[in-house]
N, C-alpha and C positions, 0 to 999 in steps of 0.2 A: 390447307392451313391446319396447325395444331396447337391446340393451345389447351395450360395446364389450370385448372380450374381448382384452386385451393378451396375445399369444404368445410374445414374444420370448423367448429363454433368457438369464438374467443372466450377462452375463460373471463369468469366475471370477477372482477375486483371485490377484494371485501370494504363493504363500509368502513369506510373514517368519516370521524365528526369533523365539521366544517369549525377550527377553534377559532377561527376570526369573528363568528357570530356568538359563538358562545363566551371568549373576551367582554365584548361588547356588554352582551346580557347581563353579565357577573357585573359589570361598571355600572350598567345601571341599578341593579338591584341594592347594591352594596349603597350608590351614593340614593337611592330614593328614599331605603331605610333610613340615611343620616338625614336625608331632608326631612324626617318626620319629628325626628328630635330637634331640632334646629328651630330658632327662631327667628324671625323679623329677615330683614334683608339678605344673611346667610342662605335661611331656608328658601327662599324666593331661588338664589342661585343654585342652591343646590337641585333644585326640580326643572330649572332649565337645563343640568349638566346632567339631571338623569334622564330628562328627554330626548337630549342630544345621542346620548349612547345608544337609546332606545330607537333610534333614525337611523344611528350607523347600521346597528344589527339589523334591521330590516331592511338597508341598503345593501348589505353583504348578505343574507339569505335571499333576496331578491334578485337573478342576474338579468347582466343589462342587457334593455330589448332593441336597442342601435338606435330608437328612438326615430326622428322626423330625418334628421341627417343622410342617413344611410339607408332611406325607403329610396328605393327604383323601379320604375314601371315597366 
């Protein structure tokens, strides 16, 4: 039997930034700054929408572990 053994190493890809996290990031920064200026019930929402951004971008720099669902023994 003969068989052909390809050795070559794969070129490595160059870095690209992940912009779905960095979106994110930008959303929050931009609405926590306004949540500093802001007052009364405004600023309240505005630090839950910068939180929220702040959950997405750590949901998207974070990939998913398949979690309990897709564990097999």
């Amino acid at each position: 039997m003969t068989m052909l053994i390809h050795e070559e190493e794969p070129r490595p890809r160059p870095w690209q930034p992940n912009w779905r996290v960095w979106r994110w990031v930008a959303t929050a920064l931009v609405v926590g700054f306004a949540a500093t200026a802001a007052e009364g019930g405004i600023g309240v929402l505005l630090v839950f929408v910068a939180f929220f951004a702040a959950c997405k971008a750590a949901a998207e720099a974070v990939p998913y572990g398949g979690g309990l669902r897709e564990h097999r023994q």
